[in-house]
C-alpha positions, -999 to 999 in steps of 0.1 A, spaced: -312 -15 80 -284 -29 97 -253 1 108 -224 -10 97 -198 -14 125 -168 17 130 -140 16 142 -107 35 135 -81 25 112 -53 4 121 -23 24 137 0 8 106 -24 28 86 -23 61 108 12 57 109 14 56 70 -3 85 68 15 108 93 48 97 68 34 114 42 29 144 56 62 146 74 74 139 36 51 174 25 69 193 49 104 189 29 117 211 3 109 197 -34 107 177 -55 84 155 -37 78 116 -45 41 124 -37 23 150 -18 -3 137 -1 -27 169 13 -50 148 30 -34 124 43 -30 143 80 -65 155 83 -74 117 69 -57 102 103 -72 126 123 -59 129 162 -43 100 163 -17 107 133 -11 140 153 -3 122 185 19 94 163 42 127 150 54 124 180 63 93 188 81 91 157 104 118 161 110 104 199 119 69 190 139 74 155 165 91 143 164 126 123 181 105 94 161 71 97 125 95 103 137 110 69 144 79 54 111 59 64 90 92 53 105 95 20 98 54 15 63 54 28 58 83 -5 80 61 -26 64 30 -24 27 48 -27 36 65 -62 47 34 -76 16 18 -80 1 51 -89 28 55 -119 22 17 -130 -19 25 -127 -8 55 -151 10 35 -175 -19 7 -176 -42 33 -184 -29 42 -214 -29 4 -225 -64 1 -220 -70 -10 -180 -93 6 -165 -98 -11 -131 -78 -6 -101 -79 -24 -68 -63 -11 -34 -60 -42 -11 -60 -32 28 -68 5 13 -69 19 47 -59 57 46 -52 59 8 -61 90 -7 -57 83 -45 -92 81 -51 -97 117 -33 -64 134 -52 -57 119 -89 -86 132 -109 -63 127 -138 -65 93 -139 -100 87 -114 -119 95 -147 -105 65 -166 -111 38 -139 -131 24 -115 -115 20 -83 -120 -4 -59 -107 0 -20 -108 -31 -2 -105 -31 38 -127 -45 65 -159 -32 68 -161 -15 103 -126 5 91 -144 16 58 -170 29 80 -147 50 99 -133 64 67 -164 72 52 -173 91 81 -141 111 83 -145 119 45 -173 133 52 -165 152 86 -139 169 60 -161 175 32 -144 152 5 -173 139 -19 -170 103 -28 -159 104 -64 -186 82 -88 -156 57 -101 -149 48 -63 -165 13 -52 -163 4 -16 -151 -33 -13 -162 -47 27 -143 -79 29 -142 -98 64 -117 -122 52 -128 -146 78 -159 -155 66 -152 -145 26 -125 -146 3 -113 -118 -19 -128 -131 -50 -159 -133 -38 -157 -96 -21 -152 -80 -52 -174 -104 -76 -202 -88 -50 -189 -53 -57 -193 -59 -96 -152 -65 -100 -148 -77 -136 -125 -112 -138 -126 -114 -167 -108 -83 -177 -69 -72 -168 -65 -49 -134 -39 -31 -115 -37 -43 -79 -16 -21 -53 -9 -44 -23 16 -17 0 22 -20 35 3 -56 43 25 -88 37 44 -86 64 15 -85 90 6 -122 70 11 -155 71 27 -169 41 0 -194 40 -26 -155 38 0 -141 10 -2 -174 -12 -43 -173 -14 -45 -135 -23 -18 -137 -51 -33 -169 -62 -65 -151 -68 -52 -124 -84 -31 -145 -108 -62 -163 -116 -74 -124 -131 -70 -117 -167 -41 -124 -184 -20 -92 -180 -33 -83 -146 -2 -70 -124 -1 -68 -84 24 -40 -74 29 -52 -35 56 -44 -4 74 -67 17 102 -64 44 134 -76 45 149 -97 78 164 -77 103 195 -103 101 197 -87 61 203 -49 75 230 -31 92 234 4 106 207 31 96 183 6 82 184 -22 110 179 12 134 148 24 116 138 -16 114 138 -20 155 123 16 155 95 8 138 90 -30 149 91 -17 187 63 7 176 45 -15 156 45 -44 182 36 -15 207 4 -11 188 -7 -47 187 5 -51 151 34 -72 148 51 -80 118 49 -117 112 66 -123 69 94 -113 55 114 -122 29 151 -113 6 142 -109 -30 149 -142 -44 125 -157 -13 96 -131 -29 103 -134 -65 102 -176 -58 69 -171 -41 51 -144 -69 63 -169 -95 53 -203 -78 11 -187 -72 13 -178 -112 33 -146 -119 53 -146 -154 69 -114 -154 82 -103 -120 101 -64 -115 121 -54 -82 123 -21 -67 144 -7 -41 164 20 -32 185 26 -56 158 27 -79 134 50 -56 166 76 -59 171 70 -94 129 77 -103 120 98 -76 152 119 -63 176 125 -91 206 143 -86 194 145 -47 227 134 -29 207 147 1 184 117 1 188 82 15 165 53 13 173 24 34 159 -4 20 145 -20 49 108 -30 26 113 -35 -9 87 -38 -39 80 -61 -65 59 -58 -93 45 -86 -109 23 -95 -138 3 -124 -151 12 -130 -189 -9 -162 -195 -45 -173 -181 -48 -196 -145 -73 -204 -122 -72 -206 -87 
């Protein structure tokens, strides 16, 4: 029997998680409380606390913690809303830390769920679910994709991924560690999906788009980021995106920002800011194409 490889999550991924919990710790309403998500990243999300509070701002930690929930419970609330019209498969692309299969029994009994992410970082989570005692739920499929020697099609045929029938992707926290050339395949092959198939994904915005709090909390977090050997590489302004989501096969394309993350998630909160440093855009294939 070969042992699969482990190794610990990325620090993106840590650093997503340590967000939500910072975002627990606030008075409610909450855009998502995430329990596990501390214990998930285990020391190292205790150690990143830190460096978070040293290297931004009260007001952009705030801001960045709130987004990080924000932009998770979108694609939980569009997964909600496609259940009810009948989809029943959901696919987490670069799943890393996420937790939904772990917290939302509501709506785990209605899918299958499939968490794609490199093999050797599965195998690290798999161990810390267990090392916390958090069963693996029977709708949850593994997806090990190397993308270097498959492609994503072909990772989740192997898992028993239907084509041929409509999906929710969440793609959050990724393109911007891509090449446009890397963002182009994956939305072609999930525009090639069922008619009605929709990819609810994150990208950044140019530091040369922001000023004041949100260009701050932009060279906070690219200094860390770079820090950690992850460097951000995409990013885009909304009509760049939308052009892109369209050109690979999208039909019916949503934005999402701040005001918007207020407006859902915070209302009546004059408290809250969100910066709009990433963005999301929610697209959905209305007619069938192949890749």
């Amino acid at each position: 029997m070969v042992v699969p490889e482990v190794r610990k999550p990325s620090q993106s991924a840590v650093l997503t998680a340590v967000a939500r919990e910072l975002h627990r710790r606030e008075a409610p309403p909450l855009a998502l409380d995430d329990t596990l998500a501390l214990a998930l990243g285990g020391d190292d999300a205790t150690r990143l606390v830190d460096t978070l509070e040293r290297e931004l701002s009260r007001e952009a930690l705030l801001a960045f913690s709130r987004w990080v929930c924000v932009r998770a419970r979108v694609p939980e609330d569009v997964v909600a809303r496609a259940v009810e019209d009948g989809v029943d498969q959901y696919v987490i692309l670069g799943a890393g830390l996420d937790s939904f299969a772990y917290r939302r029994g509501d709506l785990r009994e209605r899918l299958r769920i499939f968490e794609v992410d490199h093999p050797a970082s599965q195998a690290w989570k798999r161990r810390r679910l267990e090392e916390l005692g958090v069963a693996l739920p029977p709708q949850l499929v593994f997806v090990p994709a190397d993308f270097e020697h498959q492609t994503l099609a072909a990772a989740l045929s192997a898992a028993a991924f239907d084509h041929r029938k409509r999906a929710v992707y969440s793609w959050i926290g990724v393109t911007m560690y891509l090449t446009v050339e890397a963002i182009r395949a994956t939305l072609a092959t999930i525009a090639s999906g069922a008619p009605g198939t929709s990819v609810v994904l994150t990208y950044n915005r140019p530091p040369s788009a922001l000023t004041g709090a949100a260009l701050e909390t932009e060279q906070g977090l690219r200094s860390i980021l770079t820090g950690m050997g992850e460097p951000m590489i995409s990013m885009f302004e909304p009509p760049e995106i939308e052009a892109l989501v369209r050109s690979e096969g999208f039909d019916h394309v949503t934005h999402f920002g701040p005001e918007e993350g207020l407006r859902t998630y915070f209302p009546g909160r004059e408290d809250v800011r969100l910066l709009g440093v990433q963005r999301i855009i929610i697209a959905t294939v209305t007619a069938a194409h192949t890749v």
